[in-house]
C-alpha positions, -999 to 999 in steps of 0.1 A, spaced: -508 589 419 -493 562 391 -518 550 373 -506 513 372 -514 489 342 -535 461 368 -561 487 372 -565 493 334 -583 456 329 -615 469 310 -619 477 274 -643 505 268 -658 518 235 -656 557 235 -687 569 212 -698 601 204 -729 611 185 -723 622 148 -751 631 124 -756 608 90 -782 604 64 -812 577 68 -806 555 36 -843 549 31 -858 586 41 -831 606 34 -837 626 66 -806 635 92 -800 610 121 -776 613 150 -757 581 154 -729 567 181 -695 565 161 -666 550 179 -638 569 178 -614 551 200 -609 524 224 -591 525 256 -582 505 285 -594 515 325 -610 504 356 -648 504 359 -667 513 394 -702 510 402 -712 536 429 -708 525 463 -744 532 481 -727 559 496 -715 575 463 -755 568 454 -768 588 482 -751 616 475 -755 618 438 -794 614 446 -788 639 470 -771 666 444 -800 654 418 -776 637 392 -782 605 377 -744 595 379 -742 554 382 -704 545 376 -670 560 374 -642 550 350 -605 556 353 -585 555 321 -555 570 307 -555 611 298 -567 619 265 -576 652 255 -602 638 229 -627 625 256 -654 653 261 -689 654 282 -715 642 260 -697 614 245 -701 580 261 -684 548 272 -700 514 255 -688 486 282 -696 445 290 -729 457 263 -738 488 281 -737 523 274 -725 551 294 -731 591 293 -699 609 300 -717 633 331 -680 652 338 -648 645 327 -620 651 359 -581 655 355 -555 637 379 -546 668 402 -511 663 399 -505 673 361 -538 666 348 -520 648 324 -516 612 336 -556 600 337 -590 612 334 -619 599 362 -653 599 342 -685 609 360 -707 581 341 -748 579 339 -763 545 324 -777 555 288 -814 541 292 -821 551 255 -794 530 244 -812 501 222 
């Protein structure tokens, strides 16, 4: 499959979490960084896709397509239109596995 630029119309935030120093306490804190941006397409689960993800007890809300990187890990997340998303699984085309990655995505509910 070509991925083809029209699908690639939303800009996503990729974040992971990084530890850093409270300035007042002095304590350790985890923090999001961004460490890059990229371009893909953004899908809410179909009720179907729901079902079944309820039905394997995952959380998984969204799927994102966007261009391979070998940089993008579970455990990071995607910060789109003012919402966060946990990176659940991270699956190569099955062509190469080089031309895109489909993210397994779960709504971040801690995110402030």
């Amino acid at each position: 499959m070509t991925l083809l630029a029209g699908r690639l119309r939303h800009r996503f935030d990729i974040q992971e979490k990084r530890p850093t120093r409270d300035p007042d306490s002095g304590a350790v804190v985890s923090v999001w960084v961004t460490v890059a941006t990229a371009r893909g397409s953004f899908e809410p689960l179909s009720v179907r896709d729901f079902i079944s993800a309820a039905a394997a007890q995952t959380k998984l809300s969204a799927r994102s397509l966007i261009r391979y990187r070998a940089d993008v890990k579970e455990k990071m997340r995607l910060r789109h239109a003012g919402k966060a998303f946990l990176i659940q699984g991270v699956l190569p085309d099955k062509e190469s596995g080089r031309e895109y990655l489909t993210l397994l995505l779960s709504e971040d509910l801690s995110d402030g």
